[in-house]
C-alpha positions in Angstrom: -19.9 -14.2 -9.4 -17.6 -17.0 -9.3 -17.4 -16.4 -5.4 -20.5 -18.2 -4.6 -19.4 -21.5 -6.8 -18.7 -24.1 -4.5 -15.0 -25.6 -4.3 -14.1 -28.5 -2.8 -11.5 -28.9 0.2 -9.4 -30.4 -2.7 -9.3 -27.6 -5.4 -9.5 -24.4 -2.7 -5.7 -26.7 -1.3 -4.3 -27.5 -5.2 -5.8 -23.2 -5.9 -4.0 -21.7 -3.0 -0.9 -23.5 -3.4 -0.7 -22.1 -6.9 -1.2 -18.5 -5.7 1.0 -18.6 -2.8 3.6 -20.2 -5.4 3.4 -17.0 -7.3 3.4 -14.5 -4.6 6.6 -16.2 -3.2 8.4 -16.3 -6.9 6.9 -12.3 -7.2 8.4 -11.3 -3.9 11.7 -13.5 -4.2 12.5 -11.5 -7.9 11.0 -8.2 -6.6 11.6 -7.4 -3.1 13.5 -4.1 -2.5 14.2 -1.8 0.8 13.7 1.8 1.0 15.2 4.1 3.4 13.3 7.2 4.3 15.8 9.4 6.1 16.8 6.7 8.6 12.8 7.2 9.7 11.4 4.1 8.6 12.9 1.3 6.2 10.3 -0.1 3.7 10.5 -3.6 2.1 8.3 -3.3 -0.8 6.7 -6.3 -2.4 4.6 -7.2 -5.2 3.0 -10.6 -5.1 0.3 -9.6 -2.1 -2.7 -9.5 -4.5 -2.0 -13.5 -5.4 -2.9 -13.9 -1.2 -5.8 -11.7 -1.4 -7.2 -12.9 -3.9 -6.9 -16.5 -2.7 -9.3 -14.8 0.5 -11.8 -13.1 -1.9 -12.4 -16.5 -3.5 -11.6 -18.9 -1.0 -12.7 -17.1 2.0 -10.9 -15.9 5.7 -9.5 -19.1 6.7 -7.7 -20.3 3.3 -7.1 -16.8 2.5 -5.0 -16.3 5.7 -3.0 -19.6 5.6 -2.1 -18.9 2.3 -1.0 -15.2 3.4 0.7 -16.8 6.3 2.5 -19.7 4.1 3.9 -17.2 1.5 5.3 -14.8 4.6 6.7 -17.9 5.7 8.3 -19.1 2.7 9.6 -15.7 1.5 11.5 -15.5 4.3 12.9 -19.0 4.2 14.0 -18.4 0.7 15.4 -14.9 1.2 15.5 -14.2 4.8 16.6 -10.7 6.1 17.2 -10.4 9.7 16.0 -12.1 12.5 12.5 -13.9 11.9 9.5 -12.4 13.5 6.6 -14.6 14.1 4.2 -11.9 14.5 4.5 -10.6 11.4 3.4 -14.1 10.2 0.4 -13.3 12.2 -0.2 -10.5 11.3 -0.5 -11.6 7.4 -2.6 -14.5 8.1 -5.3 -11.6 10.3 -4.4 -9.0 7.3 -5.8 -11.2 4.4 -8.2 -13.1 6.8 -9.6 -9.4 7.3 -9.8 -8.9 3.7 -12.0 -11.3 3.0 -14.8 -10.5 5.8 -14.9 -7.2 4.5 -15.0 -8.2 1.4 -18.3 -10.2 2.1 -19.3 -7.2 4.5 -19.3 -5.0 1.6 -22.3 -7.0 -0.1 -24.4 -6.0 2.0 -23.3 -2.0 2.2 -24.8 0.5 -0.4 -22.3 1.8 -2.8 -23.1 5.2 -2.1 -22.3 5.0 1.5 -18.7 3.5 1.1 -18.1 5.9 -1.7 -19.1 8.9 0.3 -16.8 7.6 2.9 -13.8 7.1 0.3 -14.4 10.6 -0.9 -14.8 11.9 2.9 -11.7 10.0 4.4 -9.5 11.1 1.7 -10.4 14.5 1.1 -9.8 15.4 5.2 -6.3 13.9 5.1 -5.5 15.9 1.9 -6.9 18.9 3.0 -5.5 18.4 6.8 -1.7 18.8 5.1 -3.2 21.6 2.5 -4.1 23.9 5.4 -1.3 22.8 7.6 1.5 23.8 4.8 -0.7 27.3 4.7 -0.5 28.4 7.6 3.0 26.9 7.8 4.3 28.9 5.5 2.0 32.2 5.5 1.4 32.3 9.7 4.2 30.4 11.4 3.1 31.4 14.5 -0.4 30.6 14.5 -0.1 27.4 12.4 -2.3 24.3 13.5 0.7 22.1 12.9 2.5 23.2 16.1 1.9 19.1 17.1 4.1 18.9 14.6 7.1 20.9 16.2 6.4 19.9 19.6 7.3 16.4 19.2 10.3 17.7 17.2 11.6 19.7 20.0 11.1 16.5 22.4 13.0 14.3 20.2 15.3 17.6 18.8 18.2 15.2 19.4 17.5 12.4 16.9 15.1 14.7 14.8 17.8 17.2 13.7 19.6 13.7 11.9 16.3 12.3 10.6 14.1 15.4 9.6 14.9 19.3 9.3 11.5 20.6 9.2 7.7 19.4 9.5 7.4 19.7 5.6 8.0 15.8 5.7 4.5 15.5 7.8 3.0 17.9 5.9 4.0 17.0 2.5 3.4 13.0 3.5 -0.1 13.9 4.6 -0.7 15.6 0.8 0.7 12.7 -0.7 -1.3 10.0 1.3 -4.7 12.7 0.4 -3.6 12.9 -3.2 -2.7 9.2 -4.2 -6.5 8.5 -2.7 -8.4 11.5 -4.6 -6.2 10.7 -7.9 -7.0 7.2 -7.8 -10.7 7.4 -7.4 -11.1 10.1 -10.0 -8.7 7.5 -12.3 -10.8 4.2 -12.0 -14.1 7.1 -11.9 -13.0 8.3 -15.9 -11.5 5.2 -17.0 -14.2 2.7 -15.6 -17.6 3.9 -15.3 -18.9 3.1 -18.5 -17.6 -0.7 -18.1 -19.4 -3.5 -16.6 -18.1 -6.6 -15.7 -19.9 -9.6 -16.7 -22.2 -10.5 -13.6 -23.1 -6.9 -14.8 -21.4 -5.4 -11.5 -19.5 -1.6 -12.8 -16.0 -2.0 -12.7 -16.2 1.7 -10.7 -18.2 -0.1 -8.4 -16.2 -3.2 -8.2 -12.6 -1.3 -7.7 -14.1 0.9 -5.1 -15.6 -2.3 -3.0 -12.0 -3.8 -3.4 -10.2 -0.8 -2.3 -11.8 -0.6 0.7 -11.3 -4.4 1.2 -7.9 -4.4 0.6 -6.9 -1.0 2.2 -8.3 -0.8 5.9 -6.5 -4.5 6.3 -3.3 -3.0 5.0 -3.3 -0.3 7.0 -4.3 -1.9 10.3 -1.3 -4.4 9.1 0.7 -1.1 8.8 0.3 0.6 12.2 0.2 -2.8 13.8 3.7 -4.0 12.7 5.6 -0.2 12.8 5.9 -1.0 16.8 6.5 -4.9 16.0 9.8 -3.9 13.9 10.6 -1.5 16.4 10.7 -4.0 19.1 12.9 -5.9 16.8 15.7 -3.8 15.7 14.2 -3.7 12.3 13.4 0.0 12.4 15.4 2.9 14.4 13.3 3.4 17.8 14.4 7.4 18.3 11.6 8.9 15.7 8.2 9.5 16.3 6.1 7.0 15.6 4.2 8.8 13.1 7.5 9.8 11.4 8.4 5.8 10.9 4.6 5.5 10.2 3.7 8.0 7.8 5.9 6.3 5.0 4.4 3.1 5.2 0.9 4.6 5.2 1.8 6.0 1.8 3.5 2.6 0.7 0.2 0.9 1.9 -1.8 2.8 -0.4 0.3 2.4 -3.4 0.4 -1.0 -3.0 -3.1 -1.4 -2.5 -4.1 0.0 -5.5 -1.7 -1.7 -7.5 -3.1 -4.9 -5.9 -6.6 -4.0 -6.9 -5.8 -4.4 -10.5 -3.9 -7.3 -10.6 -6.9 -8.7 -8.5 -9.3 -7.2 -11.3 -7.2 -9.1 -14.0 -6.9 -12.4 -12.2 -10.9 -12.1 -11.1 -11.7 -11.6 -15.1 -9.5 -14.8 -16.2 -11.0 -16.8 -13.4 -14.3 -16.2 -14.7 -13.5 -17.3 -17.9 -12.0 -20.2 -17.1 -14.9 -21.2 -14.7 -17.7 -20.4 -17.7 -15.7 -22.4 -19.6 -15.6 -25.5 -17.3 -19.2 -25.1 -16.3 -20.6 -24.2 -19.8 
């Protein structure tokens, strides 16, 4: 794989440039905000995978200046409130994380990550599956009573934010379901392709998913608090009612980023063979 090719200090620079070009153009065209119930507001971006990718190939350190520049950058270009230099950080640790796992993964058997995929994905979908049972068919015997305790102790902002522990519930099935869907997708769709180092593309997407996810969602639960200590997200919820959303938007994202990453990694190669043929 084109990850082992040596690049010189020169062409990682002039590479990583490029990528963090894009991801700033990406995120400048496409960034929105969501609102989830005045719970947790979501800026949703799509030129992350350019950064990753730049730490696949490039390794921790490039990978995370590059993730750090383009946080940098998009806010210069576009800010939206105050600046929060943490956040930087946390980019730069995020993609830096990426690609250690990445090169951790090497050494992993597939089956074991895929078993924990399967394993990690399955209990949270099957956590809000039997929660919304006995939710709805024992009330009071239901295992989600967590749930309405911390309701009760925040009743005051809850009762404007949430009615019901559905949004827990239902966010829990969501966060299981995007995981089992997704694997199950790239399982049909990609077995039966190899890439041509003669890696699966199953294989492959599954590696990267892992890569890319745990990063994101370390990034996610680190910065929920971070916002909160700047004004950027209401402090009266829960944290895992501000949380939960993001989770979700971490995972979408990730997946989304996996394929780009896929398409980009497949070009690259070409152009590479090409230049080395």
């Amino acid at each position: 794989m084109f990850r082992e090719k040596k690049y010189t200090p020169a062409q990682k620079l002039a590479t990583s440039g490029l990528l963090v070009a894009i991801t700033v153009i990406i995120n400048f065209i496409s960034r929105e905000e969501f609102v989830f119930g005045n719970a947790s507001k979501l800026r949703l971006t799509f030129g992350s995978p350019f950064t990753f990718f730049a730490g696949i190939v490039f390794g921790p350190l490039y990978g995370g200046m590059a993730g750090a520049a383009s946080d940098i950058l998009c806010y210069v270009l576009n800010p939206r409130g105050a600046y929060i230099p943490w956040l930087t950080l946390n980019e730069f640790l995020t993609v830096a994380l990426i690609s250690l796992i990445w090169c951790g993964l090497k050494k992993i058997d597939f089956k074991i990550y895929r078993s924990v995929y399967i394993l990690f994905f399955s209990v949270i979908f099957e956590f809000g599956i039997l929660n919304l049972f006995f939710m709805k068919f024992f009330p009071h015997l239901n295992s989600s009573e967590f749930f309405s305790e911390t309701l009760d102790r925040y009743s005051e902002s809850a009762e404007r934010i949430i009615t019901n522990t559905d949004y827990l519930i239902i966010g829990f099935i969501v966060a299981g379901a995007i995981g089992l869907v997704s694997y199950i997708a790239a399982k049909t769709f990609m077995k039966k392709k190899a890439r041509t180092d003669g890696t699966p593309y199953f294989e492959y997407y599954l590696k990267l998913f892992i890569a890319v996810t745990v990063p994101m969602i370390i990034f996610t639960t680190v910065n929920t608090p971070i916002l909160r200590a700047y004004g950027e997200m209401p402090a009266a919820p829960p944290f895992l009612y501000a949380w939960l959303p993001r989770f979700i938007a971490a995972l979408i994202k990730a997946i989304y980023s996996i394929y780009i990453i896929i398409f980009i990694t497949d070009y690259f190669e070409r152009v590479v063979r090409k230049k080395t043929a």
